[in-house]
C-alpha positions as CSV (number, residue, x, y, z in Angstrom):
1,X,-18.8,126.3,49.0
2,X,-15.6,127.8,47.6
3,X,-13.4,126.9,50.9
4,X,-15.0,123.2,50.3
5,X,-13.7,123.7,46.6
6,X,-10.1,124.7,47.8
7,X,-10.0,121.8,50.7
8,X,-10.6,119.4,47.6
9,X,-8.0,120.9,45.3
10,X,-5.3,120.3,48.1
11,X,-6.1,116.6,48.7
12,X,-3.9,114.1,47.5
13,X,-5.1,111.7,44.9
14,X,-5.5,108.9,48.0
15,X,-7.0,110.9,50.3
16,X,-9.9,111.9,47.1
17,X,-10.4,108.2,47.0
18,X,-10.8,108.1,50.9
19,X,-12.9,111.3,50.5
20,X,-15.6,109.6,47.8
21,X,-15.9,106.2,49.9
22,X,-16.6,108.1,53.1
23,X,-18.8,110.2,51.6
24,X,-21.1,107.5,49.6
25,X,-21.0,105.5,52.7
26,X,-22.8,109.0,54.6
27,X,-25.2,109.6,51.9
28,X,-26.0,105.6,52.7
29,X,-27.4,106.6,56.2
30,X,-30.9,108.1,57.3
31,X,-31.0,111.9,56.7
32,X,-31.3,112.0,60.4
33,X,-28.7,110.2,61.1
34,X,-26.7,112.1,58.6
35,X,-27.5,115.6,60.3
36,X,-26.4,114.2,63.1
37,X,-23.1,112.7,61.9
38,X,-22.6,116.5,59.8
39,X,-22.9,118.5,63.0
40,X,-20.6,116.1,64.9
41,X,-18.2,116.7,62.1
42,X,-18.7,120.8,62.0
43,X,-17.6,120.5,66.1
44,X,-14.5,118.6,64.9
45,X,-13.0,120.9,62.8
46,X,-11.3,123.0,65.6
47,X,-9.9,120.0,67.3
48,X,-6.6,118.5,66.9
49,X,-6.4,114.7,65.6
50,X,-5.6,113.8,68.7
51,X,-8.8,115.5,70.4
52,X,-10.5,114.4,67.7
53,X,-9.8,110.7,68.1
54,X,-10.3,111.1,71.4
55,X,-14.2,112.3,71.1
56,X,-14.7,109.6,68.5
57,X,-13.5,106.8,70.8
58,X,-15.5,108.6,73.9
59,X,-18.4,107.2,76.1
60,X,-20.5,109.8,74.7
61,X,-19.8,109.0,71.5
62,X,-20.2,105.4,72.3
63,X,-23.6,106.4,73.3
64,X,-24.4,108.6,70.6
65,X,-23.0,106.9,67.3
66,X,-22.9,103.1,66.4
67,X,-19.5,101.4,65.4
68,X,-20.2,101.9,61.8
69,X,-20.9,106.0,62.5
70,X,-17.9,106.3,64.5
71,X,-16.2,104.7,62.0
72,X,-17.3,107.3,59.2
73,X,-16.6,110.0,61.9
74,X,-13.2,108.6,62.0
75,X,-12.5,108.2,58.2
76,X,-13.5,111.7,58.0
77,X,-11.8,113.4,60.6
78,X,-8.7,112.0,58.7
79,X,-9.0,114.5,55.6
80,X,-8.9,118.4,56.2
81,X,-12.5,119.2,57.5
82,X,-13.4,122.5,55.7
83,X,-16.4,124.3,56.7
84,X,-20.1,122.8,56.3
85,X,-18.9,119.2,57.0
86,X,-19.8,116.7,53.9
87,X,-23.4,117.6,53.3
């Protein structure tokens, strides 16, 4: 919890405002969906953007997420991804 309190502190005003939207849009979705989106979003956090966009734009996450998901996934992977994913 604290290292999600610290991440917060150190995001820019804009990126706060990105950080809300993407996270009322997840609490929108299924709670399966949303473990599902949260544990994609734990195995992100050691990847570089680059990797990261990568995986997002992938078959198997063509497969796995729909556009709107992937989309999330995307939004999120933007801010610094501190540990436990958005919950």
């Amino acid at each position: 919890m604290l290292g999600r309190m610290e991440t917060w502190e150190h995001l820019s005003p804009g990126q706060k405002d990105q950080a809300r939207t993407i996270f009322r849009q997840f609490k929108g979705l299924p709670p399966d969906r949303r473990r599902v989106l949260n544990d994609a979003i734990r195995d992100m956090r050691g990847l570089s953007p680059e990797q990261r966009d990568r995986l997002i734009n992938s078959d198997q996450f063509g497969r796995q997420f729909t556009p709107y998901e992937r989309n999330l996934l995307s939004g999120a992977s933007r801010l610094p991804l501190a540990p436990g994913g958005l919950q």
